[in-house]
Backbone atoms as SQL, in Angstrom:
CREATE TABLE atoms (id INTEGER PRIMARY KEY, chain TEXT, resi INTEGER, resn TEXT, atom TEXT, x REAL, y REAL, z REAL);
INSERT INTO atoms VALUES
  (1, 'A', 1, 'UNK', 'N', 10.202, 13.588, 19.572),
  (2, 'A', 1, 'UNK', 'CA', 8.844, 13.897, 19.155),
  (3, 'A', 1, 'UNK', 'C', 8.414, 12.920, 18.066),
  (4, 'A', 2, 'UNK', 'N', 7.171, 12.454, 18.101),
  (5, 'A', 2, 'UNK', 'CA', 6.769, 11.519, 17.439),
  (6, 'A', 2, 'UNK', 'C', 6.532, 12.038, 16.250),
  (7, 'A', 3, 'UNK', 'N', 6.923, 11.557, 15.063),
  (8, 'A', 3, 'UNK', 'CA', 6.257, 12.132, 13.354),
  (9, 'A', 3, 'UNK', 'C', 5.383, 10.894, 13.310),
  (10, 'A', 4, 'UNK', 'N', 4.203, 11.761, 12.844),
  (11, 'A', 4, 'UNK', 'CA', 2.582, 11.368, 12.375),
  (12, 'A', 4, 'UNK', 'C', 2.456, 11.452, 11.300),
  (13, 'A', 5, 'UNK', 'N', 1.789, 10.134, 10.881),
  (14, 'A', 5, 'UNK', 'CA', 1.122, 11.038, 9.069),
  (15, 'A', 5, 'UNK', 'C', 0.031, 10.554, 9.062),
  (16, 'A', 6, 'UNK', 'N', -1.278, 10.563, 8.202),
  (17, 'A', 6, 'UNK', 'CA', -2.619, 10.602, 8.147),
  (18, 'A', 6, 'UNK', 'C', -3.083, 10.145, 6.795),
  (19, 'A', 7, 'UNK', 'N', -3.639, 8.986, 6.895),
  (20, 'A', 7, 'UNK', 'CA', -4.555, 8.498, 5.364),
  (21, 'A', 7, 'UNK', 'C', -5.263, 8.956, 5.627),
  (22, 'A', 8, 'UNK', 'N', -6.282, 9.704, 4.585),
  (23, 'A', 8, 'UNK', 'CA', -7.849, 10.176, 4.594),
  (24, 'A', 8, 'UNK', 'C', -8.419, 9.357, 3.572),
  (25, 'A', 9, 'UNK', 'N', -9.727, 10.002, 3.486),
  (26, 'A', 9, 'UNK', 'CA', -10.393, 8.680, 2.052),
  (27, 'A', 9, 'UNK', 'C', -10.481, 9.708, 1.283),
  (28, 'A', 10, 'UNK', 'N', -10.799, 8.940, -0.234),
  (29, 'A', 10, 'UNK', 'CA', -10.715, 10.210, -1.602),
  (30, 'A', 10, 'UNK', 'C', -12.115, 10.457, -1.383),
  (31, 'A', 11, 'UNK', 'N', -13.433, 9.996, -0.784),
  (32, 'A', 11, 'UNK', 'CA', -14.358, 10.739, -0.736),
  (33, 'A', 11, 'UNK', 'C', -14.670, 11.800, 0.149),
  (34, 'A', 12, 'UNK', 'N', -14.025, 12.150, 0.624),
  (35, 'A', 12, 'UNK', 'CA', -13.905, 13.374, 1.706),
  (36, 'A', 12, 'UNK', 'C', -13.213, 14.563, 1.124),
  (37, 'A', 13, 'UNK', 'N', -11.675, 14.167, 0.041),
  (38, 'A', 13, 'UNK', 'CA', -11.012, 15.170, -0.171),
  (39, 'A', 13, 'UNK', 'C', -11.253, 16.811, -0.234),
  (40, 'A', 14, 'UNK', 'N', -12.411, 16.315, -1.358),
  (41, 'A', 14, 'UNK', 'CA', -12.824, 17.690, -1.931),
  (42, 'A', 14, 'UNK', 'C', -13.657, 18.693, -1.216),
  (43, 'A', 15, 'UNK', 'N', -14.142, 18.085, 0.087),
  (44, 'A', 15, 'UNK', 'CA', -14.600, 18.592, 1.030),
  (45, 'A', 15, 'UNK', 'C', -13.878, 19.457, 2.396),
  (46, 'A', 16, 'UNK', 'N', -12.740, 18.381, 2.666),
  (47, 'A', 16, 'UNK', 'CA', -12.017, 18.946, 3.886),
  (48, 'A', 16, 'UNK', 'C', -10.657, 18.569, 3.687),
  (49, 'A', 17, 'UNK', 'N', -9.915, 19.773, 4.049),
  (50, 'A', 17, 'UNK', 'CA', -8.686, 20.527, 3.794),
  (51, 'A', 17, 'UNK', 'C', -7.815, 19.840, 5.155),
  (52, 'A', 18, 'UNK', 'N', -8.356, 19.072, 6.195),
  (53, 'A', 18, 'UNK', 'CA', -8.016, 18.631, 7.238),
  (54, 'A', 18, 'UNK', 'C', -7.919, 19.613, 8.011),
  (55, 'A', 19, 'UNK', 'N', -7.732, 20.383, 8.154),
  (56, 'A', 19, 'UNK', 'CA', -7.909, 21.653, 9.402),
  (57, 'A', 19, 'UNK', 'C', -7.923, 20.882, 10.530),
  (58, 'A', 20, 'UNK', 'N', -9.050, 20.527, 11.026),
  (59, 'A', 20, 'UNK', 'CA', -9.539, 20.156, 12.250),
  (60, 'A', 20, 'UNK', 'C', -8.427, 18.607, 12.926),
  (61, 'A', 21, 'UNK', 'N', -7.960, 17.702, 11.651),
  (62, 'A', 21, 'UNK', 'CA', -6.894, 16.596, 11.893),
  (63, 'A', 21, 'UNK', 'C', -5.757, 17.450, 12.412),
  (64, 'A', 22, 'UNK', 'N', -5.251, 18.631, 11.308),
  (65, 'A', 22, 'UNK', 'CA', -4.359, 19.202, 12.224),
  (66, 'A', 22, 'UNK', 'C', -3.904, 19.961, 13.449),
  (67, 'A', 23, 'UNK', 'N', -5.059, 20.385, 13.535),
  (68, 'A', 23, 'UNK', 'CA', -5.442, 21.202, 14.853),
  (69, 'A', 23, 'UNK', 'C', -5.400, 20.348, 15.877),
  (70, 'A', 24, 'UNK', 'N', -5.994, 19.030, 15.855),
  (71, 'A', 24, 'UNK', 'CA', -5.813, 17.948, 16.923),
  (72, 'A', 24, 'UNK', 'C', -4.870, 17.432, 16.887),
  (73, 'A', 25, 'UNK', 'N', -3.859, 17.262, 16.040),
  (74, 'A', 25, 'UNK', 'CA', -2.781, 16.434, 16.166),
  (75, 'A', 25, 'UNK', 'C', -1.716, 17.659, 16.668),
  (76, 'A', 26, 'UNK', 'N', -1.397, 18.891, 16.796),
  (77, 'A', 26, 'UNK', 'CA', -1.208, 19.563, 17.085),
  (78, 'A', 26, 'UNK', 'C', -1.241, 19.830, 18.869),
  (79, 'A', 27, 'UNK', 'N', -2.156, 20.243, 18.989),
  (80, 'A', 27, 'UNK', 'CA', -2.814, 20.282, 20.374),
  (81, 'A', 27, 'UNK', 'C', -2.921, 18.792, 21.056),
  (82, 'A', 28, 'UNK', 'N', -2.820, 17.775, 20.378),
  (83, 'A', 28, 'UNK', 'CA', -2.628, 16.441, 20.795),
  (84, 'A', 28, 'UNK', 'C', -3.974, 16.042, 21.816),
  (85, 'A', 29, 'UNK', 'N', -5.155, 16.409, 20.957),
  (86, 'A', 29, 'UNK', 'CA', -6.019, 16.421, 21.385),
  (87, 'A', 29, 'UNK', 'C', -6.635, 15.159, 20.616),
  (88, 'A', 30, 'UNK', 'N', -7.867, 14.262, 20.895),
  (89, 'A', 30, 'UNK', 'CA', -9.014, 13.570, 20.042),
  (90, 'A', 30, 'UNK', 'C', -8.226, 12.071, 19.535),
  (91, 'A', 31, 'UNK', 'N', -7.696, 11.910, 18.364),
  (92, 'A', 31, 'UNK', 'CA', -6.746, 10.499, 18.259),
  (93, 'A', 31, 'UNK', 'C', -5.904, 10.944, 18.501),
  (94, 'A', 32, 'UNK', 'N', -5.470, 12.025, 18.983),
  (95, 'A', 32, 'UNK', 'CA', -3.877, 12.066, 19.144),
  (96, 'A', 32, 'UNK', 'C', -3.656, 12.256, 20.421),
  (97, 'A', 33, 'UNK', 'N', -4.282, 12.308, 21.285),
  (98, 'A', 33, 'UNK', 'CA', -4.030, 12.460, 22.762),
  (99, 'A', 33, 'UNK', 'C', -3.327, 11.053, 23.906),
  (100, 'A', 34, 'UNK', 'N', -2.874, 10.264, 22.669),
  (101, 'A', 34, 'UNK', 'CA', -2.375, 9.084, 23.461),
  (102, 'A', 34, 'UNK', 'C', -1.115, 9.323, 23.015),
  (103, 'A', 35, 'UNK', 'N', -0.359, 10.639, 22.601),
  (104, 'A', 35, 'UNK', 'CA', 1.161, 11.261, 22.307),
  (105, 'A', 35, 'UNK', 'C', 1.525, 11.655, 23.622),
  (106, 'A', 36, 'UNK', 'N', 2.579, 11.536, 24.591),
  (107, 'A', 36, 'UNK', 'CA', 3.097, 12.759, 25.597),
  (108, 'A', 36, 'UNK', 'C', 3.806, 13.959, 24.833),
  (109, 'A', 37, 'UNK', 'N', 4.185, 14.040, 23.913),
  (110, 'A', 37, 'UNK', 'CA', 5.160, 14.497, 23.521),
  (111, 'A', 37, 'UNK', 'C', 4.699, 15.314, 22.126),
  (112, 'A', 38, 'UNK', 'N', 4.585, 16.902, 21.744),
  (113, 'A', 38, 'UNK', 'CA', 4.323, 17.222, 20.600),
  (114, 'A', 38, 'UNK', 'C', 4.386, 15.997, 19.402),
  (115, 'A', 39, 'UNK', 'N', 3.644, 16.158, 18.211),
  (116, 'A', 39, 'UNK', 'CA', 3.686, 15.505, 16.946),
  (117, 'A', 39, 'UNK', 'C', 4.329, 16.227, 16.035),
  (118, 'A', 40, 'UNK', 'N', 5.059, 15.302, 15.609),
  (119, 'A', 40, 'UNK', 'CA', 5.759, 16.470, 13.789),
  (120, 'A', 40, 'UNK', 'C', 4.453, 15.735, 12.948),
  (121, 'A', 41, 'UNK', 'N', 3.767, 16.823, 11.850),
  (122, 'A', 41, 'UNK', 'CA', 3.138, 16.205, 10.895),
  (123, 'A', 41, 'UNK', 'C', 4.056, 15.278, 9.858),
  (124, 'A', 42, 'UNK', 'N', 4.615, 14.131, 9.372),
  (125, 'A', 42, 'UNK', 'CA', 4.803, 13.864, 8.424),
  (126, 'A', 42, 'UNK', 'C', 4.640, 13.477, 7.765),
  (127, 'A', 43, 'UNK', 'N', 3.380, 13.694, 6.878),
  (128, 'A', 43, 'UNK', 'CA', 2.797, 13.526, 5.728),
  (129, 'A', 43, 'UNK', 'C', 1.044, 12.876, 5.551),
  (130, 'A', 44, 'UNK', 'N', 0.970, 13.528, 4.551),
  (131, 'A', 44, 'UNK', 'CA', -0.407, 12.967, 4.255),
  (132, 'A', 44, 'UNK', 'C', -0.718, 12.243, 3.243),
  (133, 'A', 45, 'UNK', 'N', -1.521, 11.416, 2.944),
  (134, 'A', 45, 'UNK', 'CA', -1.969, 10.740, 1.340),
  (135, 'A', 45, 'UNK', 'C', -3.662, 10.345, 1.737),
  (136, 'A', 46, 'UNK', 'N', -3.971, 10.203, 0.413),
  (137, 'A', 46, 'UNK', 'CA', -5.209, 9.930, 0.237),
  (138, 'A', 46, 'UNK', 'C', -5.799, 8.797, -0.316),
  (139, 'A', 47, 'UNK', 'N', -6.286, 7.689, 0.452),
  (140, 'A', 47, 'UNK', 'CA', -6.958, 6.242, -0.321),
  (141, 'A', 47, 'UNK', 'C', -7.942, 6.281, -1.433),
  (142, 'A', 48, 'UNK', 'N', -7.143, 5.737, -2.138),
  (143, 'A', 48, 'UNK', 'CA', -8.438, 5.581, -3.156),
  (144, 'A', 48, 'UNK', 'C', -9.077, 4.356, -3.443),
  (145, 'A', 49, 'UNK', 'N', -10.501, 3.958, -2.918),
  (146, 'A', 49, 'UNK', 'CA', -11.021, 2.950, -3.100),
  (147, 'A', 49, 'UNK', 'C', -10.589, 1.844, -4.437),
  (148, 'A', 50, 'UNK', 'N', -10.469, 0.741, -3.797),
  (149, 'A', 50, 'UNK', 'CA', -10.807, -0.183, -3.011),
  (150, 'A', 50, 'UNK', 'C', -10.077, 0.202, -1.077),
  (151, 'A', 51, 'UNK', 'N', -8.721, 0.852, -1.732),
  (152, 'A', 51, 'UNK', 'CA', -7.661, 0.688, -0.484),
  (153, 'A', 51, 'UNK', 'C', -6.633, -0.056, -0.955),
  (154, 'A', 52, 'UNK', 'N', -6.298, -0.429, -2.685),
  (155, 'A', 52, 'UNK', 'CA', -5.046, -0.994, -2.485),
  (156, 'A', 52, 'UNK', 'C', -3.199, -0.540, -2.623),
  (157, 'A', 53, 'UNK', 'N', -3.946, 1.144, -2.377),
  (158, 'A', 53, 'UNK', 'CA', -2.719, 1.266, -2.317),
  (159, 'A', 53, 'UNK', 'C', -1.936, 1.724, -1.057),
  (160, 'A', 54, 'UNK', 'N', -2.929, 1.876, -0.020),
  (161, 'A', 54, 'UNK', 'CA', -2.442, 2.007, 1.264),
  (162, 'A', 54, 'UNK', 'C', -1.291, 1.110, 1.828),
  (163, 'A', 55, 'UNK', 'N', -0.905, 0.083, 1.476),
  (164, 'A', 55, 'UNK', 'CA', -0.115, -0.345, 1.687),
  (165, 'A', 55, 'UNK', 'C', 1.499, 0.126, 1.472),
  (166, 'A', 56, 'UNK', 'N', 1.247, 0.613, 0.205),
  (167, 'A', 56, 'UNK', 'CA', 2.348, 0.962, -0.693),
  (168, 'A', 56, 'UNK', 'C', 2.988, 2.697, -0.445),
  (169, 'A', 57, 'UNK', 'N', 1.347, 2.974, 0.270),
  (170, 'A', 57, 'UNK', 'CA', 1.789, 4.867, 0.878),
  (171, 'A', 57, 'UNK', 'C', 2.155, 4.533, 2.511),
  (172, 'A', 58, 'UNK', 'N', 1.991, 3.223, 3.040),
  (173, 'A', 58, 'UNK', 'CA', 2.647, 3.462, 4.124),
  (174, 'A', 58, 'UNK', 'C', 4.210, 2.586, 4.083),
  (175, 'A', 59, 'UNK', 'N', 4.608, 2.121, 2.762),
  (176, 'A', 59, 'UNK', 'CA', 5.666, 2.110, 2.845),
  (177, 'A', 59, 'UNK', 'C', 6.925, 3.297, 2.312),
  (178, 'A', 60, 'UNK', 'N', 6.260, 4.021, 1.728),
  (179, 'A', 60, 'UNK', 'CA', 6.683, 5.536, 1.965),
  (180, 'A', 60, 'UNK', 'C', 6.901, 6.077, 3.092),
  (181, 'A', 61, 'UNK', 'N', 5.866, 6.432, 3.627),
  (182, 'A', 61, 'UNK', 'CA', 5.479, 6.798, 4.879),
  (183, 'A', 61, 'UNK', 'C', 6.560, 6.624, 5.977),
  (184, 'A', 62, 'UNK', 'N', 6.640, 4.783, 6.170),
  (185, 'A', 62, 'UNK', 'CA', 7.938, 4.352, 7.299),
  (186, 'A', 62, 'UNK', 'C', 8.980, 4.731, 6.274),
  (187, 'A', 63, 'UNK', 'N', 9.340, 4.863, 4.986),
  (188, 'A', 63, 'UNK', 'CA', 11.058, 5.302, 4.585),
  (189, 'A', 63, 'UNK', 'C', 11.427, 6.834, 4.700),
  (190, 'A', 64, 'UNK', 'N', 9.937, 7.417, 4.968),
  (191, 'A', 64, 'UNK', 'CA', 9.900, 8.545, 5.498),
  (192, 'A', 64, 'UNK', 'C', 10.574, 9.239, 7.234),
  (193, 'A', 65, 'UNK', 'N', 10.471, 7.641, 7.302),
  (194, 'A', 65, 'UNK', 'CA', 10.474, 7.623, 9.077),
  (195, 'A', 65, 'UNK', 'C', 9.697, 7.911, 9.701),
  (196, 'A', 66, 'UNK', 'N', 8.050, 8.008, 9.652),
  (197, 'A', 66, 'UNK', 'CA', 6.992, 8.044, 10.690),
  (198, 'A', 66, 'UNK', 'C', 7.075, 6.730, 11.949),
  (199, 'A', 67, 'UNK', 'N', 6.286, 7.530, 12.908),
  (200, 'A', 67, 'UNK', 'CA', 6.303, 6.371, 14.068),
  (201, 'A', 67, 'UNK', 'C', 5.170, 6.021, 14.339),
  (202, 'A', 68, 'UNK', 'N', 4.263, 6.602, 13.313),
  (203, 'A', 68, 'UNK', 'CA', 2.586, 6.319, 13.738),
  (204, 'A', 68, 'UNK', 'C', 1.621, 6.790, 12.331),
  (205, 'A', 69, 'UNK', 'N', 0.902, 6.101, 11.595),
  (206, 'A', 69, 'UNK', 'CA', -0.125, 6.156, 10.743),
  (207, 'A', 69, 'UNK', 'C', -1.347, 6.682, 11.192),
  (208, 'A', 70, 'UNK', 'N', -2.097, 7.807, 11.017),
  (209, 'A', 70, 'UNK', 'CA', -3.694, 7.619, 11.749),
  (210, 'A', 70, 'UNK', 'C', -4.447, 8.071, 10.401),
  (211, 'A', 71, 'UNK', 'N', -5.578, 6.655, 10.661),
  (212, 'A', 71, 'UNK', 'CA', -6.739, 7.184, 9.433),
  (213, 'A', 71, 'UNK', 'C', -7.677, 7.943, 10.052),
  (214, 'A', 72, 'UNK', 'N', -8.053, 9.018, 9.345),
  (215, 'A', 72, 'UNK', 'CA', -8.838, 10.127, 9.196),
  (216, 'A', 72, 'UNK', 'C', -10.623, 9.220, 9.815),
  (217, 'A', 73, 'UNK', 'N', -11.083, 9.885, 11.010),
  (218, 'A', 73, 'UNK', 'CA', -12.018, 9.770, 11.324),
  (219, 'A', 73, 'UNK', 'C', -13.347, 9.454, 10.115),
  (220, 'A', 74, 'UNK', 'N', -13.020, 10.354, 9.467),
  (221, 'A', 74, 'UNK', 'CA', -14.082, 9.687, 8.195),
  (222, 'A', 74, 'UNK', 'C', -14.331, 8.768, 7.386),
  (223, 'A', 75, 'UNK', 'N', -13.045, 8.152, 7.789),
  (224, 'A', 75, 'UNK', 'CA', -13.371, 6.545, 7.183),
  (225, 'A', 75, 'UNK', 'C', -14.125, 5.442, 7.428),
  (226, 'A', 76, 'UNK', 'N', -14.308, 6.099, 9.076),
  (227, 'A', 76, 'UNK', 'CA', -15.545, 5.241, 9.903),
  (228, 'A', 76, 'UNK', 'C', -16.574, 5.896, 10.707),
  (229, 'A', 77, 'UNK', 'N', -16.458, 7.051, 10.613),
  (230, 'A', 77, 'UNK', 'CA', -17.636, 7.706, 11.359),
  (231, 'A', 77, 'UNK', 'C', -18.437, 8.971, 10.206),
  (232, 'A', 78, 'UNK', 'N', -19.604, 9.481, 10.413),
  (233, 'A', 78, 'UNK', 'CA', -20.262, 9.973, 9.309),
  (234, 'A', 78, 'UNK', 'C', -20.347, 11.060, 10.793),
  (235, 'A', 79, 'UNK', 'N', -20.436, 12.775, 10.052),
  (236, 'A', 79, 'UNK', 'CA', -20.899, 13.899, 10.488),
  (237, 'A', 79, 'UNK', 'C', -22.513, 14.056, 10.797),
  (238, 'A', 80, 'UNK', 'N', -23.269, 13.753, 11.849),
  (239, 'A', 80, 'UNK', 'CA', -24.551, 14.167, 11.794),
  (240, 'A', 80, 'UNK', 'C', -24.762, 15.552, 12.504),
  (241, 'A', 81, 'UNK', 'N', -25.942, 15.561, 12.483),
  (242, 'A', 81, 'UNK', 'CA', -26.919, 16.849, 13.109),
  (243, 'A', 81, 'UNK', 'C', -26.129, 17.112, 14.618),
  (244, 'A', 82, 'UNK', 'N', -26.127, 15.888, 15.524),
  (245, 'A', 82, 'UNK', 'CA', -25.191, 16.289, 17.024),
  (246, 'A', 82, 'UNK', 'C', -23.628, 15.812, 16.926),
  (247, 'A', 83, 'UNK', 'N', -23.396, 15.940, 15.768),
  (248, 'A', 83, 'UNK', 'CA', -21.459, 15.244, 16.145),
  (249, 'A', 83, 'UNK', 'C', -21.348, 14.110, 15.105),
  (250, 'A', 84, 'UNK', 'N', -20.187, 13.564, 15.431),
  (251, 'A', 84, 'UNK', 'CA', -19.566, 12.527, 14.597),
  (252, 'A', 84, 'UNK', 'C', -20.603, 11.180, 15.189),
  (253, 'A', 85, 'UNK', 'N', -20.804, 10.356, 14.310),
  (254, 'A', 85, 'UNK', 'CA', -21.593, 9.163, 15.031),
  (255, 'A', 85, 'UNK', 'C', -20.800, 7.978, 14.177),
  (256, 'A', 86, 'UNK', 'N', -20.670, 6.462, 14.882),
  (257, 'A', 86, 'UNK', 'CA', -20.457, 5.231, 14.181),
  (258, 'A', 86, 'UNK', 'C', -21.356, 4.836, 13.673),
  (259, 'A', 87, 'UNK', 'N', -22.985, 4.778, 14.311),
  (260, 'A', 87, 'UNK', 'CA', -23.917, 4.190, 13.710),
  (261, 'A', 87, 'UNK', 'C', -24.186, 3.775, 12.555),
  (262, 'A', 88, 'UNK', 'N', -23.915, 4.986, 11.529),
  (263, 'A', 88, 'UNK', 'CA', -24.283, 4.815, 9.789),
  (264, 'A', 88, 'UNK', 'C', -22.517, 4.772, 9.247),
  (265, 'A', 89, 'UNK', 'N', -21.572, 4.601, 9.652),
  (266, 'A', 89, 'UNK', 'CA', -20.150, 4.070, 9.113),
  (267, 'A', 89, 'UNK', 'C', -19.633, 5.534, 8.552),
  (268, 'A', 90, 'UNK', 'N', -18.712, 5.559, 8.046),
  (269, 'A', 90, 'UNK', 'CA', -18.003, 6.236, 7.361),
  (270, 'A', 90, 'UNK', 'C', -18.144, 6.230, 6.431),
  (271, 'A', 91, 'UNK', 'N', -16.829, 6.766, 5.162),
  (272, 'A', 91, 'UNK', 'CA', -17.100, 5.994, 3.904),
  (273, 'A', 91, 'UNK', 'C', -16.051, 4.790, 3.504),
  (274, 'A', 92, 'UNK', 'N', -15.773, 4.151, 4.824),
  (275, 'A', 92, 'UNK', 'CA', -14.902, 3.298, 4.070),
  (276, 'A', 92, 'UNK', 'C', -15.178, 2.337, 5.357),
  (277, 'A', 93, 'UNK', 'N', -16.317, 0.998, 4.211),
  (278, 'A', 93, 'UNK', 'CA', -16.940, -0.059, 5.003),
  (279, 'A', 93, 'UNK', 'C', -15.408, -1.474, 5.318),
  (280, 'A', 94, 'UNK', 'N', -14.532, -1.388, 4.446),
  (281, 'A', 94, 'UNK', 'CA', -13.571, -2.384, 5.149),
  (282, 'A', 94, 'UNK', 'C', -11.802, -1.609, 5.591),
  (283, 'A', 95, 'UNK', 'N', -12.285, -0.797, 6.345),
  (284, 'A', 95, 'UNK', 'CA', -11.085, 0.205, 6.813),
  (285, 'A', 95, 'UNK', 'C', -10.586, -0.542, 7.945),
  (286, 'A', 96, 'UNK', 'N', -11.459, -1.235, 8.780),
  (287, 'A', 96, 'UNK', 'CA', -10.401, -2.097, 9.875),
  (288, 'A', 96, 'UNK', 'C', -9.374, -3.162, 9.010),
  (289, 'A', 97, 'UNK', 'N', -10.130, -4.168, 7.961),
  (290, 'A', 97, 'UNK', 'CA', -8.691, -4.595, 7.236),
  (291, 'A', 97, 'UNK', 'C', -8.202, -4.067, 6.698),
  (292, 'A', 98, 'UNK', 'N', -8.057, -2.361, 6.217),
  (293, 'A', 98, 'UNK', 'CA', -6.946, -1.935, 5.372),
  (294, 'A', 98, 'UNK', 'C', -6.464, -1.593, 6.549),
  (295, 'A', 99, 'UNK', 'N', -6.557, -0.969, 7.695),
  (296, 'A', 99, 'UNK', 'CA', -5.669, -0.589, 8.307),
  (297, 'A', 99, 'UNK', 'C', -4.628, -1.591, 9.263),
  (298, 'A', 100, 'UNK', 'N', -5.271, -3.208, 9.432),
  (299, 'A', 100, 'UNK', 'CA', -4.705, -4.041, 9.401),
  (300, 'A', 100, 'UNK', 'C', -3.562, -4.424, 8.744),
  (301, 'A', 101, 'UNK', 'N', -4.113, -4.672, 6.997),
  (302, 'A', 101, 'UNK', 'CA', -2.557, -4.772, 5.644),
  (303, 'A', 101, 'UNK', 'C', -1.994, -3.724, 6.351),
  (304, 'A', 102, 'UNK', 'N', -2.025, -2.694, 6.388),
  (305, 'A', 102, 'UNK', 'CA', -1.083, -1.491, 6.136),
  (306, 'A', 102, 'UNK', 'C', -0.201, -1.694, 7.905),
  (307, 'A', 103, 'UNK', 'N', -0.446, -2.329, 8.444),
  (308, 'A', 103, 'UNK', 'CA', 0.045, -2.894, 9.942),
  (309, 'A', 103, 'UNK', 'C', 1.104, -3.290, 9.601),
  (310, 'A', 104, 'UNK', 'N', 0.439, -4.691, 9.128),
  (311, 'A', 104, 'UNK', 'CA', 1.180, -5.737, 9.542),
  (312, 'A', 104, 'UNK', 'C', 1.918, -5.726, 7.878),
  (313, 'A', 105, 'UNK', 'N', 1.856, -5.342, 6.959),
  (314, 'A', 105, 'UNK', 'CA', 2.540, -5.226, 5.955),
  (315, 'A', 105, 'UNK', 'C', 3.439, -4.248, 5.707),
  (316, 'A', 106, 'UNK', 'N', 3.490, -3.405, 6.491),
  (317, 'A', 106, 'UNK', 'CA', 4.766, -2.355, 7.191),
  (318, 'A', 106, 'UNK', 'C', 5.506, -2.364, 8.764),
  (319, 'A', 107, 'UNK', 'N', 4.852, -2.824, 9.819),
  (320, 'A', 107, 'UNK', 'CA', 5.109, -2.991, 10.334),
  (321, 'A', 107, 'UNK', 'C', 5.284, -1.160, 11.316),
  (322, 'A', 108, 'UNK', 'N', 4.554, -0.472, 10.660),
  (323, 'A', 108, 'UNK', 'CA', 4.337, 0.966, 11.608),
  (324, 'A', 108, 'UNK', 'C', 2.730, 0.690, 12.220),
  (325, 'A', 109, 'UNK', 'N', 3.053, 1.148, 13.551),
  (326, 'A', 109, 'UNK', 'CA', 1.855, 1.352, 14.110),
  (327, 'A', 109, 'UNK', 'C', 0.445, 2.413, 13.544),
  (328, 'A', 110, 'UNK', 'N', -0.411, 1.568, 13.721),
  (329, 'A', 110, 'UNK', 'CA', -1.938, 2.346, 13.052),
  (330, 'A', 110, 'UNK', 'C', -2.462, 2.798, 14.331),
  (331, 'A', 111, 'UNK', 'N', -3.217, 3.796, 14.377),
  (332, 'A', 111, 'UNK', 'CA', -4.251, 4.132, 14.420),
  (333, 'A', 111, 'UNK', 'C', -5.485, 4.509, 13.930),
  (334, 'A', 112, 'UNK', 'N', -6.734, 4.355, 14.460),
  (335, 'A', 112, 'UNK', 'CA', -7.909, 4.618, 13.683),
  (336, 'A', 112, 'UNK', 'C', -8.249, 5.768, 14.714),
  (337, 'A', 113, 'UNK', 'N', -8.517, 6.883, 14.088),
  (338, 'A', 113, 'UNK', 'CA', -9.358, 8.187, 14.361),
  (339, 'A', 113, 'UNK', 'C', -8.123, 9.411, 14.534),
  (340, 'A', 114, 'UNK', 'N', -8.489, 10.331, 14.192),
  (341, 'A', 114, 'UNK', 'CA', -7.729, 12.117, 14.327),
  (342, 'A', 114, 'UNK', 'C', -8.891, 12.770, 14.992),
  (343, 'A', 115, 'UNK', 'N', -9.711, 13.565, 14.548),
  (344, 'A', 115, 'UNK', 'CA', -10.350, 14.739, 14.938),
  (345, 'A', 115, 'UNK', 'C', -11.669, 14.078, 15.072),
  (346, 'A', 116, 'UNK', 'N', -12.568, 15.052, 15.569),
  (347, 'A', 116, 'UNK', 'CA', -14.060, 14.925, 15.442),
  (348, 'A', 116, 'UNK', 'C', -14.325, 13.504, 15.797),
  (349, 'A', 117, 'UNK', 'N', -13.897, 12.755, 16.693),
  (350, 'A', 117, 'UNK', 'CA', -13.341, 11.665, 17.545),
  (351, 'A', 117, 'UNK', 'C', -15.361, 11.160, 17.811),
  (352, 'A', 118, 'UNK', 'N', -16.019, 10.074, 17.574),
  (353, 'A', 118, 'UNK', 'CA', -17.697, 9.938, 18.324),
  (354, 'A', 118, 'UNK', 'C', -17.375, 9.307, 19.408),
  (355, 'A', 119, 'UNK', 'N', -18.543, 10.287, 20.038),
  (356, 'A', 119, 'UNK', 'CA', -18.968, 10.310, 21.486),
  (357, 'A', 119, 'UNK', 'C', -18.914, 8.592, 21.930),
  (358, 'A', 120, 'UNK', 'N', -18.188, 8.552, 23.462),
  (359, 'A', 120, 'UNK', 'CA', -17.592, 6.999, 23.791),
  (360, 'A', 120, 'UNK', 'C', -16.915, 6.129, 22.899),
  (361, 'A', 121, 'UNK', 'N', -16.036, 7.211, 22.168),
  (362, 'A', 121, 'UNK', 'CA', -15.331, 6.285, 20.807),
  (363, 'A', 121, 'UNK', 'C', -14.276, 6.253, 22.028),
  (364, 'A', 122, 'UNK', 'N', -13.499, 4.591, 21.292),
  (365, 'A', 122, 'UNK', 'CA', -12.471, 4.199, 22.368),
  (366, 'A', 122, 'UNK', 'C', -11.226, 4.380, 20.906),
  (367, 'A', 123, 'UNK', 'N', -10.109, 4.564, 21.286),
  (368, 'A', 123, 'UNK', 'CA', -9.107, 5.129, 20.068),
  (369, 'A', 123, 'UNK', 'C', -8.568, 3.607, 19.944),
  (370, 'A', 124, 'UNK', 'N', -8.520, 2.965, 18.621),
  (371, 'A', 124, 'UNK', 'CA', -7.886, 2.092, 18.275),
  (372, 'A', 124, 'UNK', 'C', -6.447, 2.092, 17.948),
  (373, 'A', 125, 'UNK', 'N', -5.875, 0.987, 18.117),
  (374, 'A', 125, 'UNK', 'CA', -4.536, 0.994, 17.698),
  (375, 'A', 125, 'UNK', 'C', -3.661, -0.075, 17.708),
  (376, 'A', 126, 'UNK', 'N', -3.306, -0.846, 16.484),
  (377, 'A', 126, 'UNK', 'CA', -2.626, -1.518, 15.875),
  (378, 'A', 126, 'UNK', 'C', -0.946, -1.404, 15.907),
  (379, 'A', 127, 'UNK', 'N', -0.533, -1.933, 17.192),
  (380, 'A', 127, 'UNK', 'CA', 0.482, -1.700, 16.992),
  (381, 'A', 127, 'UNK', 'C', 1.736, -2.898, 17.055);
């Protein structure tokens, strides 16, 4: 079984408890539906702008032994009136190069998106 863990951004924290990341990674539903195999959660952390320490929580992360990183949908997609949309970004305008460093400077596979996945979003992944 694959162990997962999840960057979110610090502007979301105080808002969401992740519920809905875990519920999908769980059910292996939304970014996580490219698992065959249940997910173990292992672990979470939280970016704090700029992003420079993402690097340094996903080298935790792999001494942790994860086999997969996924950043929290809100780093690039904003909640509107019908659903998650890309149009107006997330809150984190250079999240494709942090999730890049945190790639190729650990060498664990990324993904971009968990839950609340926008409509014809294609699931990224850095691996």
């Amino acid at each position: 079984m694959p162990k997962v863990a999840m960057i979110r951004c610090e502007k979301n924290a105080a808002k969401c408890p992740q519920t809905s990341c875990f519920a999908a990674m769980t059910s292996k539903k939304e970014g996580f539906q490219i698992y065959r195999e249940d997910c173990i959660p292992a672990g979470v952390f939280t970016c704090h702008c700029p992003g420079d320490c993402t690097v340094e929580q996903g080298n935790v992360l792999k001494s942790k032994g994860v086999d997969a990183i996924h950043f929290c949908t809100c780093t690039f997609a904003t909640k509107g009136g019908g659903g998650w949309d890309m149009g107006n970004g997330g809150f984190c305008e250079n999240i494709d190069k942090i999730i890049e460093r945190v790639h190729q400077e650990t060498g664990v596979p990324c993904v971009k998106g968990t839950a609340h996945l926008p409509k014809d979003y294609t699931i990224q992944k850095w691996d």
